[in-house]
C-alpha positions as CSV (number, residue, x, y, z in Angstrom):
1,X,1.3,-76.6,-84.8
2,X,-1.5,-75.9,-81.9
3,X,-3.5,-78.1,-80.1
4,X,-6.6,-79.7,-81.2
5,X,-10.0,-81.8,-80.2
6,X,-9.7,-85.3,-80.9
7,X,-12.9,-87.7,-80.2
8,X,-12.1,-90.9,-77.4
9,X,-13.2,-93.0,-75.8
10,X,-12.3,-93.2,-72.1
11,X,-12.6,-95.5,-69.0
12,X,-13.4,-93.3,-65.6
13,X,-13.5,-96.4,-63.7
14,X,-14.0,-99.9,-63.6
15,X,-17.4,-101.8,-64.5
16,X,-18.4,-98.5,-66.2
17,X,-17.5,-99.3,-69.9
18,X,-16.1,-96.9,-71.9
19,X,-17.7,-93.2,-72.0
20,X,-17.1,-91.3,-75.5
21,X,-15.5,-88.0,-74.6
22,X,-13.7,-84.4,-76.7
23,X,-10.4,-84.3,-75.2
24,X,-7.8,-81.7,-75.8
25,X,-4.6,-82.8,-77.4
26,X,-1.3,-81.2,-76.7
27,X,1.3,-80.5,-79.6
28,X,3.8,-83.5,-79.9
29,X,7.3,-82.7,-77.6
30,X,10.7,-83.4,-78.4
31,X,11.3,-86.8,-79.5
32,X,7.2,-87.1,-79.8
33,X,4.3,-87.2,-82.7
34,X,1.0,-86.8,-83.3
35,X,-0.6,-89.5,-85.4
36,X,-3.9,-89.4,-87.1
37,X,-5.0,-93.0,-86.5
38,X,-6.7,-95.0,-89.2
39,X,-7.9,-98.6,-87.2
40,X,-7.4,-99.2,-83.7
41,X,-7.4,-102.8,-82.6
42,X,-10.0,-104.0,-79.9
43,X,-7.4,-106.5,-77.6
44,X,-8.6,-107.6,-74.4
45,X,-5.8,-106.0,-72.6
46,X,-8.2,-103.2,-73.1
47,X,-11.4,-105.0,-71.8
48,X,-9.4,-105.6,-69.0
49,X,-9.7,-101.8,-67.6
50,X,-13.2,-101.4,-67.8
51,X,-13.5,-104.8,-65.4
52,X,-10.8,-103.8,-63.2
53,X,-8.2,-105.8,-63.4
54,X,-5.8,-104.1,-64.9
55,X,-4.0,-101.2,-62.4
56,X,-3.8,-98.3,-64.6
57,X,-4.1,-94.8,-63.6
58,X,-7.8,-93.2,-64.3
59,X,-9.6,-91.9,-66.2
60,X,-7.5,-93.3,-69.0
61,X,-7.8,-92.9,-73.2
62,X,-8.0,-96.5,-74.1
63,X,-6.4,-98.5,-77.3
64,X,-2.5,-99.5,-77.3
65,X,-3.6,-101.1,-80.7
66,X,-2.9,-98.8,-83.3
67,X,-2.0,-97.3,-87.0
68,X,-2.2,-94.5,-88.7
69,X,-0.4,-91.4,-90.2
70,X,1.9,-88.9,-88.8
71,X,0.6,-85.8,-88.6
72,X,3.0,-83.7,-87.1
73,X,6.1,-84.0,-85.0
74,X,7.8,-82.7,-82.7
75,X,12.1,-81.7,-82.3
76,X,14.5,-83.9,-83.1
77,X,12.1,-86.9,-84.3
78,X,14.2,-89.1,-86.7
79,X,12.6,-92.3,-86.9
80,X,9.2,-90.9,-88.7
81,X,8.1,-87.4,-91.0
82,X,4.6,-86.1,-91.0
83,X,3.1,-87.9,-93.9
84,X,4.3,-91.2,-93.2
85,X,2.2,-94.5,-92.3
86,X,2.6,-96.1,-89.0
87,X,1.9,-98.9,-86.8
88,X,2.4,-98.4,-83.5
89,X,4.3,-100.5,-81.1
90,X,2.5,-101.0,-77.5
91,X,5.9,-100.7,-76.0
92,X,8.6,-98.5,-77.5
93,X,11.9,-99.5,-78.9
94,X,14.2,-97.1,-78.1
95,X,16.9,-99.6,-79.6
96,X,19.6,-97.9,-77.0
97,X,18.6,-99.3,-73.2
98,X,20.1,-102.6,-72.0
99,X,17.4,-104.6,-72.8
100,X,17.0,-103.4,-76.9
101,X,21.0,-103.2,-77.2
102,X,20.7,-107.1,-75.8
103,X,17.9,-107.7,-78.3
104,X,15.1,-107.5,-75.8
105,X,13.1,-104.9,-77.2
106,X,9.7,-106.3,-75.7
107,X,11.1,-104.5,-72.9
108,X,12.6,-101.8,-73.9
109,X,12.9,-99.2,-70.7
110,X,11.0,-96.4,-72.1
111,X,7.9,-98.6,-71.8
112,X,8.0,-97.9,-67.8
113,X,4.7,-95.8,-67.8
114,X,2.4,-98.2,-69.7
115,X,0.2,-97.9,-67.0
116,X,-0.3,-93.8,-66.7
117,X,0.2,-93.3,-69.9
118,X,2.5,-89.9,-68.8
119,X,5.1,-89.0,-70.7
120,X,9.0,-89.3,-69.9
121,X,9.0,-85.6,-68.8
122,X,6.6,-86.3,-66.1
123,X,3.5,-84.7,-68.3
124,X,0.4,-85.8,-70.1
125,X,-0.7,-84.8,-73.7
126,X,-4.3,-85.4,-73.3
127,X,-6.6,-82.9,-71.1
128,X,-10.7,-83.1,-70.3
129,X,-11.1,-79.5,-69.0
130,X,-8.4,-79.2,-65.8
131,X,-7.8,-83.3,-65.4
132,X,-5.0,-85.3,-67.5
133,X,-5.1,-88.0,-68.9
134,X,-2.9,-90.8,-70.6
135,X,-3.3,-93.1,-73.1
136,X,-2.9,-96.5,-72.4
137,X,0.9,-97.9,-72.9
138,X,1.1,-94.5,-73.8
139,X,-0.6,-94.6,-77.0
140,X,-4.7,-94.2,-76.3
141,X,-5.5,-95.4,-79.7
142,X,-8.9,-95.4,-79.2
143,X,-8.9,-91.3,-80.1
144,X,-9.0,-90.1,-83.7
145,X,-5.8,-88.1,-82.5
146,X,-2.7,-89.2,-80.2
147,X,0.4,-87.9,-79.3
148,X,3.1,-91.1,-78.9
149,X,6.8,-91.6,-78.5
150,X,8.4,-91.7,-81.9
151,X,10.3,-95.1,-80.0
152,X,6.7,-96.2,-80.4
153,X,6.1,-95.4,-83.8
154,X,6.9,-98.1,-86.7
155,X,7.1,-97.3,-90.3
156,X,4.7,-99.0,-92.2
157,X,4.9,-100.1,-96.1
158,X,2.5,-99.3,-98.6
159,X,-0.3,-101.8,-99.4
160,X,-1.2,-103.2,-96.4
161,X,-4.7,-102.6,-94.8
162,X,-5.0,-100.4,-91.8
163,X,-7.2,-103.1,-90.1
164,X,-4.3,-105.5,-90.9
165,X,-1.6,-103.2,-90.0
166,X,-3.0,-102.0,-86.6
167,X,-2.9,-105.9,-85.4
168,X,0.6,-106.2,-86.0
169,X,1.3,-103.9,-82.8
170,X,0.3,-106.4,-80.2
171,X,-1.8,-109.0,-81.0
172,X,0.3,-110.6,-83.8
173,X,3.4,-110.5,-82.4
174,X,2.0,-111.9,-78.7
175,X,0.8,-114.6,-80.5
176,X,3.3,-115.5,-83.0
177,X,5.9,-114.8,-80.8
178,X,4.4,-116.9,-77.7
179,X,5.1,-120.3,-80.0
180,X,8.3,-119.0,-81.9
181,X,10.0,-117.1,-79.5
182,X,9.1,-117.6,-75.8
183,X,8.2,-121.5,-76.1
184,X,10.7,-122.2,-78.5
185,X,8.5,-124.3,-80.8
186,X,10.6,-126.9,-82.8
187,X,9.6,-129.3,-85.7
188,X,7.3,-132.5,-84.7
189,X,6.5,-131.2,-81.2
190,X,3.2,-131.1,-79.8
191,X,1.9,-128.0,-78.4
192,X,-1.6,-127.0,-76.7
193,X,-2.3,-123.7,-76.7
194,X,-5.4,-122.6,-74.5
195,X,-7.3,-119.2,-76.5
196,X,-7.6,-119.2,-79.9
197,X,-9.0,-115.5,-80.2
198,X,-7.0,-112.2,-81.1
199,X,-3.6,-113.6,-79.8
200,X,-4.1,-117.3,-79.3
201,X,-4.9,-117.4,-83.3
202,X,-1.5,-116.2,-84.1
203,X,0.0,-118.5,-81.5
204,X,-1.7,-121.4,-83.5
205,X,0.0,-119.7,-87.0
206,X,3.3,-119.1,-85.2
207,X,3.7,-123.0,-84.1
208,X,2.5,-124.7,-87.3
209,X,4.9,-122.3,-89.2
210,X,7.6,-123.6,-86.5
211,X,6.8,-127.4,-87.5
212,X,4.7,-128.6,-84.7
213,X,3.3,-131.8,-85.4
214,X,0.1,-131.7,-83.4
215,X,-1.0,-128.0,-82.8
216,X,-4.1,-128.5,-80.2
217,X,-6.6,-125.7,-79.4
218,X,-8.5,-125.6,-76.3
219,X,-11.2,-122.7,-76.5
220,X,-15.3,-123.0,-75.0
221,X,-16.5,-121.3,-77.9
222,X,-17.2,-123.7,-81.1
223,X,-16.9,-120.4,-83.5
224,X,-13.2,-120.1,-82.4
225,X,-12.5,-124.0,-82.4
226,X,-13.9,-123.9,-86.3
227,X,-11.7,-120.8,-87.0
228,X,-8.6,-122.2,-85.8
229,X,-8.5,-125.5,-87.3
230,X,-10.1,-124.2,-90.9
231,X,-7.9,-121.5,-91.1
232,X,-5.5,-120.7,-88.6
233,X,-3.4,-124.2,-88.5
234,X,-4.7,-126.3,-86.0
235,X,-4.9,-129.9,-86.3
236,X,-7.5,-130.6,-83.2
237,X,-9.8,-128.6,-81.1
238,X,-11.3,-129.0,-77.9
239,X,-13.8,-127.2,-75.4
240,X,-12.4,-128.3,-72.1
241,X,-9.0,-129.2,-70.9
242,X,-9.9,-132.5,-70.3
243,X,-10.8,-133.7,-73.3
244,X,-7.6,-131.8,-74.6
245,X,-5.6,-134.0,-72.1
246,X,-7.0,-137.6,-72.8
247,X,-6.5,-137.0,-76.5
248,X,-2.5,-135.7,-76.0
249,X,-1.9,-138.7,-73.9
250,X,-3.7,-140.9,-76.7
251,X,-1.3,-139.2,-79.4
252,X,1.9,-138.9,-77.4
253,X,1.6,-142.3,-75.9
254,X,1.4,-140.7,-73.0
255,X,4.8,-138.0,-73.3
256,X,2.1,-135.5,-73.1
257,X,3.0,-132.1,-74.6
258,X,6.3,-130.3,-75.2
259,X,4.2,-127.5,-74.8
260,X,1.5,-125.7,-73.5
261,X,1.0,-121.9,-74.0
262,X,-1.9,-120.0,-72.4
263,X,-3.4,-116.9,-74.3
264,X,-6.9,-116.9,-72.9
265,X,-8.8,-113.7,-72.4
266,X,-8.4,-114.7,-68.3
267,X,-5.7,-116.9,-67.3
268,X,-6.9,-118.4,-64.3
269,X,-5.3,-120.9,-61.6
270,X,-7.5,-124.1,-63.0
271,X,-5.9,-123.6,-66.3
272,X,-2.1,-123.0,-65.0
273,X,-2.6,-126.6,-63.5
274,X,-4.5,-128.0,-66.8
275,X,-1.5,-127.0,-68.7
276,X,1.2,-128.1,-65.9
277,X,-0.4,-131.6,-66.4
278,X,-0.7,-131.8,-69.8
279,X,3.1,-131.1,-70.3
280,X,5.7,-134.1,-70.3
281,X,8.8,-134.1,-69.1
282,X,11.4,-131.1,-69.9
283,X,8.0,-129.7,-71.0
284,X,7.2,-125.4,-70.8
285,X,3.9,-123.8,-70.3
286,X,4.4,-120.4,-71.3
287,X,2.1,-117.5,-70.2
288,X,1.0,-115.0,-72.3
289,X,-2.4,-113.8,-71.0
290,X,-3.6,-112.1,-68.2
291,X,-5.5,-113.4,-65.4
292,X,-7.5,-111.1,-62.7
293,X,-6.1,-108.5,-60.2
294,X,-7.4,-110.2,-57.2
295,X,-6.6,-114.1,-57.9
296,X,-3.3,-115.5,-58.0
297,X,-3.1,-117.9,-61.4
298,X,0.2,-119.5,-61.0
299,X,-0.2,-121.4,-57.5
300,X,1.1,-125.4,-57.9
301,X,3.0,-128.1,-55.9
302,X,6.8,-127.6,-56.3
303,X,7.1,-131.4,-57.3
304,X,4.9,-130.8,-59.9
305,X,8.1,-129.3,-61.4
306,X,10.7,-130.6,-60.2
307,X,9.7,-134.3,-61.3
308,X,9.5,-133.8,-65.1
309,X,11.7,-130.9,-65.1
310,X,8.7,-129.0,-66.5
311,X,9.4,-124.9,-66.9
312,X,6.7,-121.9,-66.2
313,X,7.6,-118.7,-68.0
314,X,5.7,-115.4,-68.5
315,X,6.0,-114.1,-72.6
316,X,5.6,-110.1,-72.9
317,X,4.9,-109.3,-76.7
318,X,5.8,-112.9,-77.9
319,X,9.4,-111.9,-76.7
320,X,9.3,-109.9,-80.0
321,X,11.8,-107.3,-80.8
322,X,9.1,-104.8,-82.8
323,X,11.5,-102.8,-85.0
324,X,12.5,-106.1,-86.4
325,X,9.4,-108.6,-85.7
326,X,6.6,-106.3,-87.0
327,X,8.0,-106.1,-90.8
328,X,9.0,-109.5,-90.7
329,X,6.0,-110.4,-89.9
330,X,4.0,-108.0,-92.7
331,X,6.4,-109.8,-95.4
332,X,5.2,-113.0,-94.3
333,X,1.4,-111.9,-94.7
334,X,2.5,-110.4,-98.1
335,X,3.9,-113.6,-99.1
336,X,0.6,-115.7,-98.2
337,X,2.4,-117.3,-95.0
338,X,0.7,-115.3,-92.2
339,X,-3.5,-115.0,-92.5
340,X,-4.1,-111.8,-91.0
341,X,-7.3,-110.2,-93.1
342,X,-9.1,-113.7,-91.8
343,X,-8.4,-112.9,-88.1
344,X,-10.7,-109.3,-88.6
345,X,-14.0,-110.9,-88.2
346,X,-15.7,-107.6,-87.6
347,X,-15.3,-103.7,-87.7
348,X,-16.9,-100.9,-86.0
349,X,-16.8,-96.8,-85.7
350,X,-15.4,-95.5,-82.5
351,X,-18.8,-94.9,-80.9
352,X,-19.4,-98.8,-81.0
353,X,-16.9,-99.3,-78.7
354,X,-18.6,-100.7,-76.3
355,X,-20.8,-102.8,-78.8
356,X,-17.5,-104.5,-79.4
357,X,-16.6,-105.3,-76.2
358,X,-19.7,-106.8,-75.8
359,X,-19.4,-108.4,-79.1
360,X,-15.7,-110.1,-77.5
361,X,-17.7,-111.0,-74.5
362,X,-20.0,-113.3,-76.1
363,X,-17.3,-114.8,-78.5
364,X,-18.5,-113.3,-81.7
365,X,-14.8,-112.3,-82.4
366,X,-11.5,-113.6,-83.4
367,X,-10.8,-109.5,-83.7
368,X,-12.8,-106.8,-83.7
369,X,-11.3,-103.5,-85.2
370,X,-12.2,-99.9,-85.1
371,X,-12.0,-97.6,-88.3
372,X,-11.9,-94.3,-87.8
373,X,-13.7,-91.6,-90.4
């Protein structure tokens, strides 16, 4: 093995998109491999570096959505050979730490440098010249070529499309797992889920497949209101949170919603309170998305809790445990139950990338993917 040139596509610093760069890439370390990656999914986690609101270290190799084929590998890798197809998991699953050995594998402790992108041994596998740089959640799908923890690597079964597969490693699972696990979606309940792009699409699958009775999309863009209650499971859409709210009191006769869950590309203090209000009592409004670095989302009257007994939680990765979540979840698409070849409403090559951030900007997309030659 040697090192080789890979193509990416890199952020040097906010509000400057993403600049398309040949980086060096190191051979994969122990317990590391080098994947050849196949489709890279376009989240807006991502979009969220370039507008500077997410505090990662810079410049930084973007994409944390990712599969592919393993290249190479490097000592004492068990989990994965060179050959075999991959989808990789935004945070590893070392299935040892506390939290995977108590079946939290969404955070899993060798996920601590998401944000730098270096490497447990205190190094970087990617180099521009003299400067190092990381992938983001250690993973920098948006190259042809990464080096990622084999904790991060998933094996992937035959059959399924690379612009599928790549999804399953964040989007799907935030989604999914934002109704099933984190809410705690039960039969007949009624749930208002605010987004219904990448991840707020699969939060829309995840409680219908749950039984929810009334499954109610808020989202400004009609293109994403259509998609989610033509194919995606919803039973009513609206633009605004307040037309959302007069038609869950009209429904509920006035118990409002069991629960609300917030996967908008910016959560934002206005919709916190939206979704507090629109939840009955012993209600949940479960956070998935991320709001800007500079405002604080979550700022509400105590009583506005206390008196309904209403909860606020925070979901990372749908409270998903990957090694076990991911496959399930590709059975389910195998078996017609999951729609996740209608959530790809567009592809691009890796020097569109910032075409297709525009393209997410304007609400042209449920997904965009990348598909690397």
């Amino acid at each position: 093995m040697s090192s080789i040139t890979t193509r990416a596509a890199i952020a040097r610093e906010a509000h400057k998109g993403w600049e398309l760069v040949d980086l060096q890439l190191d051979d994969p370390k122990e317990h590391e491999v080098r994947v050849k990656f196949a489709a890279s999914g376009l989240c807006h986690s991502d979009d969220h570096i370039t507008q500077g609101d997410a505090p990662v270290r810079m410049p930084v190799v973007g994409g944390h959505e990712g599969a592919g084929i393993v290249e190479s590998v490097g000592p004492n890798v068990t989990r994965v050979k060179p050959g075999d197809r991959i989808v990789c998991s935004y945070i590893p699953a070392c299935g040892a730490c506390r939290p995977c050995s108590t079946g939290h594998q969404n955070m899993c402790v060798k996920g601590l440098n998401a944000g730098t992108g270096m490497f447990l041994d205190g190094t970087f596998r990617f180099h521009l010249g003299d400067e190092d740089l990381g992938g983001f959640c250690t993973v920098g799908s948006f190259s042809q070529y990464a080096v990622i923890s084999e904790w991060a690597a998933i094996p992937l079964a035959d059959g399924i499309p690379w612009e599928v597969a790549c999804l399953v490693g964040c989007g799907v699972p935030t989604g999914w797992g934002s109704a099933v696990n984190a809410a705690g979606v039960r039969a007949g309940d009624t749930v208002v889920i605010f987004g219904s792009g990448g991840v707020g699409s699969n939060a829309v699958q995840g409680a219908r497949y749950a039984g929810a009775k009334n499954v109610v999309v808020v989202d400004p863009v009609e293109f994403k209101r259509d998609m989610a209650t033509s194919v995606f499971g919803a039973t009513h859409a609206f633009a605004s949170a307040k037309e959302a709210h007069e038609f869950v009191v009209e429904t509920t006769w006035g118990q409002l919603a069991d629960h609300a869950i917030l996967t908008p590309g910016v959560v934002t203090e206005e919709m916190v309170n939206a979704a507090i209000q629109m939840t009955g009592k012993g209600g949940k409004v479960t956070i998935t998305g991320v709001g800007k670095l500079t405002e604080k989302a979550a700022h509400f009257h105590a009583g506005a809790l206390i008196g309904y007994q209403r909860q606020v939680r925070g979901a990372l990765f749908g409270d998903c445990n990957p090694l076990f979540d991911v496959p399930r979840l590709l059975r389910l698409y195998q078996d017609g139950q999951l729609k996740l070849d209608e959530l790809v409403t567009r592809t691009y090559k890796l020097d569109e990338v910032n075409e297709a951030y525009q393209d997410l900007a304007d609400g042209k997309n449920i997904r965009g993917v990348i598909l690397h030659e």
